[in-house]
N, C-alpha and C positions, 0 to 999 in steps of 0.2 A: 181315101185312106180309111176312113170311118166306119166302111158299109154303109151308107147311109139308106141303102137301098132292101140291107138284111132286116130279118129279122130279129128285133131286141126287146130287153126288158130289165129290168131293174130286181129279179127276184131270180137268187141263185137257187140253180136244182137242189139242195140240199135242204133248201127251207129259207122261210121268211128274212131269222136273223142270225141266217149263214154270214150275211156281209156287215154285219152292222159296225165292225171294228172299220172298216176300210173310210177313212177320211177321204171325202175327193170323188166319192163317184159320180160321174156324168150317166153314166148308161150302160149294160151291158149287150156284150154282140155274140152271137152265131150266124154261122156261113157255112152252108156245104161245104165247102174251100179247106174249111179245117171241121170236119165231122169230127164230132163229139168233146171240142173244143165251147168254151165259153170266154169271151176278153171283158175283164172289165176295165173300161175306161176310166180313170182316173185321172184328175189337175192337183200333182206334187203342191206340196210349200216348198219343198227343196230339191235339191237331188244329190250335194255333196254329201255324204254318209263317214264320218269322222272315224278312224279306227283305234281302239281302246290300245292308248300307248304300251299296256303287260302284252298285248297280242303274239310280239314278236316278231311281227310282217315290215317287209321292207318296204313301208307307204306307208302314209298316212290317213288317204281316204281313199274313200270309193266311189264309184257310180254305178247303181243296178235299175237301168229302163225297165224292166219286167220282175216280178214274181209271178213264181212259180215256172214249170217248164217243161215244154212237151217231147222233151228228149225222154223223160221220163226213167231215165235211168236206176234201177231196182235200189241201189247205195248212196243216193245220193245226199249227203251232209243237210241240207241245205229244207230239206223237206219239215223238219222242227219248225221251220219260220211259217208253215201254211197255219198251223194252229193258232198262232197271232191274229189269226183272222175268223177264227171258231172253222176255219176246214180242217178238212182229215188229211194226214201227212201221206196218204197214198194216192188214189183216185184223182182226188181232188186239185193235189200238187201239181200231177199229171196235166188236167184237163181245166181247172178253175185260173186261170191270169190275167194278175193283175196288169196291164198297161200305161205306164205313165208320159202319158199324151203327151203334155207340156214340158218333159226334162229337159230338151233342149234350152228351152227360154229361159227357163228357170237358171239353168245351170251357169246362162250369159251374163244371168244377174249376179250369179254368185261368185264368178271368178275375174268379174270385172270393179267389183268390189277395189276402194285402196289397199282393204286388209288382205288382203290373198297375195299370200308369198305363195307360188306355185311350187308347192310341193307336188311329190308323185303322185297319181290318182290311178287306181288299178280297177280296171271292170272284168267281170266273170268270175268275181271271187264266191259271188254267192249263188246267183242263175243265169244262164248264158246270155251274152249280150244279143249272139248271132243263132240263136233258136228260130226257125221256120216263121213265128210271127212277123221279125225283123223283115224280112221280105217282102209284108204289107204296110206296117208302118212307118217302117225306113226313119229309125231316130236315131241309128249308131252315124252316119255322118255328118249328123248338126252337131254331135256329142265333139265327133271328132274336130269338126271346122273349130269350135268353139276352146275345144282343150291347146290346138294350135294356135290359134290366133293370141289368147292370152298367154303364148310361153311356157304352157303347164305341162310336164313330161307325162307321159301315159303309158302303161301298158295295157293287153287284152288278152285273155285266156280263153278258147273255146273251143268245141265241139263241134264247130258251127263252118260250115263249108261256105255258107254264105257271104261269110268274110272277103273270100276272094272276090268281091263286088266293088268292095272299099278299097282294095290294094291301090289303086292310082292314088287314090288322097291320103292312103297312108304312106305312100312313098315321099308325097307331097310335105305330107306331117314329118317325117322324118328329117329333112332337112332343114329344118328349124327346131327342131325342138327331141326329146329323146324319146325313141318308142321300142317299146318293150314287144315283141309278139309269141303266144304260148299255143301251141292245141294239145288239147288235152287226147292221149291215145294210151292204153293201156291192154287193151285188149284185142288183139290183132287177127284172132281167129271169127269170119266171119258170121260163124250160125253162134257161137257163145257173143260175141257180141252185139247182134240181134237182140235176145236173150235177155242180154240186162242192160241194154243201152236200145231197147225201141224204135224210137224217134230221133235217133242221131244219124249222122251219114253212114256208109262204110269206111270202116276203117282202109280202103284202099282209096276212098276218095279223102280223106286226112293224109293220107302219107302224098299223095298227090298236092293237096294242099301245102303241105311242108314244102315241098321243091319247090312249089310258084312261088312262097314265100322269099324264100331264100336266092331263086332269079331274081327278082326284086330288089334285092339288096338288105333285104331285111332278115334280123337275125331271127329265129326261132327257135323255141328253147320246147321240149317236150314236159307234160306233165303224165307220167307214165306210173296213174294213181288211181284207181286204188289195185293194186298186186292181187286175186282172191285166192286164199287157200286153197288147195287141193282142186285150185280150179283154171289159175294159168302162172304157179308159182313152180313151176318145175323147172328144169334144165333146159328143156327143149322148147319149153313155151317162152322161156326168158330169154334162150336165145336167137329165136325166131324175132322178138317183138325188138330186140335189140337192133340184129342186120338188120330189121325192114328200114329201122329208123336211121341208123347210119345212111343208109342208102337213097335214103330221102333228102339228106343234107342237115339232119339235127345239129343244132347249136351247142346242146347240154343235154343232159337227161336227169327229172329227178323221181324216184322210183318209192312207192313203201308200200305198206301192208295196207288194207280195208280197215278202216276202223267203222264201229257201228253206234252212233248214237244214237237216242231217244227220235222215235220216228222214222229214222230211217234204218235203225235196228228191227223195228217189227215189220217193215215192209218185206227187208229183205230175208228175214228170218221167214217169212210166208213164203215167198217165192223159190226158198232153198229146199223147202219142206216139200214144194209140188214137182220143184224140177231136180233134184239131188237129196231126197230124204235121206238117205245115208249116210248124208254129211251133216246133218243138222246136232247128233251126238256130239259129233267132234269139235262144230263152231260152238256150241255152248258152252264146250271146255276151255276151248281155246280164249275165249272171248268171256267169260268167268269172272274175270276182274273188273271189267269196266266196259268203256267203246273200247279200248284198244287189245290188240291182239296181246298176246304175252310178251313180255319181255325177252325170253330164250328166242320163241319164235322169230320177232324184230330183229335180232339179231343176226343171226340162222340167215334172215333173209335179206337184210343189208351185206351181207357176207356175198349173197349168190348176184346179190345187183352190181359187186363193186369188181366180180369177177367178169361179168359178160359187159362191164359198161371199158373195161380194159381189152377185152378182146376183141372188141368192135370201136375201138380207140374214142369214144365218146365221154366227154366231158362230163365232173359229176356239178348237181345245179343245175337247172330250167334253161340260164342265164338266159332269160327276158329280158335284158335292159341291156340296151347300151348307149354307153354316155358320149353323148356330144360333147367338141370344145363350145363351151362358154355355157352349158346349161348348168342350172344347180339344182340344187331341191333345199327348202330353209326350212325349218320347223314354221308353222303355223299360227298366223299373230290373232287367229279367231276375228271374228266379225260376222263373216259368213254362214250363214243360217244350214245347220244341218244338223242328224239326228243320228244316234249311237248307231252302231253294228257290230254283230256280230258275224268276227271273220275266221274259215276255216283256216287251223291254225298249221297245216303239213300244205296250204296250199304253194309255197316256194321254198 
């Protein structure tokens, strides 16, 4: 699982003290396997990640095995958190990840705790659980055995085809305890989502995912985010991405605009500049105010989501979750050793 047999070192391409923020590192790895990848190894103090009660999210915490992510996706929110580490919210994000070797154990220690009222824990809120790494270190089904066995409800959010690996145990997981499941699909056209989603599957092997899901018995709730202006916000693009998803057997669907925050405002403002100069006038305006698109716009466009989510009879809401008899979720009596996050706040 380690490579033990790769080639590694302790000094990231960027310089000396690229990593010197990273508590916990054991080593870093490259492999042919993943060209132009670097993982670094890391041993967590924790892995429950607490969410700031103003967030708004329906959970309390989280769990993210990996920073950073080789989906690499041009938008993606999540890319601010590489700077934490003195890397660059582009490149870096892309190809510098962190691995956290031990979450499973860790995580055993934390939910086995007396204090832990098993509240919801959601993963994929910040970097994909199920990113092409998972493949080799295979830690999403200690996370899972572990989240099951203490009673703690869960959901997962991803991009990540890989998932369909873990369906037996999550089928498994589901009869005991309550499992939420989300993939994230927005962009249904396969050369644009190339384009700004790299390293993810195709979007027809997501929609294929969705059905194995939902044989399964399990619900699946689409996050059909971020909408891009002038780029698959039309009538025809929304109603395409709609039937595919009906068709797939979607649970819900919850739809909105791109929002651009720091870092992953300038990535993808690069990228629009090389591949739609045209449009980079118009997102400046549009985008003027903050990360968030306009007001009128949001509107405008929740208007077009709430018509195609009607004609394709789909439900509005992801609805990831569903509730078991006899599960609960209680507020959290603390004990459990974990550490702030920030969580993207249109992710449900």
């Amino acid at each position: 699982m380690r490579w033990d047999t790769q080639k590694t070192t302790t000094a990231a391409p960027g310089g000396a003290d690229a990593l010197l923020p990273l508590s916990g590192l054991v080593r870093s790895v490259r492999t042919p396997e993943f060209a132009g990848i670097t993982f670094h190894e890391v041993l967590a103090k924790s892995a429950l990640n607490r969410v700031p009660k103003n967030s708004g999210m329906p959970f309390g915490w989280t769990v993210n095995p990996y920073r950073g992510c080789s989906h690499a996706c041009v938008y993606c929110f999540a890319r601010k958190t590489h700077s934490y580490l003195n890397l660059d919210t582009g490149l870096d994000f892309d190809s510098q990840l962190v691995v956290k070797t031990n979450v499973g154990e860790v995580l055993r220690r934390e939910v086995t705790k007396p204090s832990w009222s098993r509240e919801h824990v959601a993963m994929g809120t910040n970097t994909d659980p199920y990113q092409r790494a998972e493949g080799r270190y295979r830690l999403m089904p200690g996370i899972i055995r572990t989240l099951t066995d203490s009673g703690t409800p869960f959901s997962i959010l991803t991009k990540g085809t890989l998932l369909g690996r873990d369906l037996p145990l999550l089928k498994e997981a589901a009869a005991s305890v309550s499992v939420g499941m989300g993939i994230s699909l927005a962009v249904i056209d396969p050369v644009l989502a190339h384009a700004v989603e790299p390293g993810t599957p195709t979007p027809r092997a997501r929609l294929d995912l969705i059905s194995r899901l939902r044989d399964a018995g399990l619900p699946c709730g689409i996050m059909a985010m971020p909408i891009l202006p002038w780029l698959t916000d039309s009538d025809e693009s929304l109603d395409e991405l709609f039937r595919a998803l009906a068709s797939a057997g979607a649970t819900g669907v919850s739809a909105g605009a791109l929002h651009l925050r720091p870092g992953a405002r300038e990535w993808y403002m690069e990228w629009l500049a090389t591949r739609h100069p045209t449009l980079v006038g118009r997102y400046r305006r549009l985008y003027r105010g903050g990360s968030y698109a306009s007001a009128e716009y949001r509107g405008w466009l929740a208007d077009r989501v709430r018509m195609h989510r009607r004609r394709h009879g789909l439900g509005a809401g992801a609805r990831f979750f569903r509730e078991e008899p006899g599960t609960t979720s209680t507020p959290a009596s603390g004990g459990a050793p974990v550490q702030a996050e920030q969580v993207e706040p249109t992710l449900f």
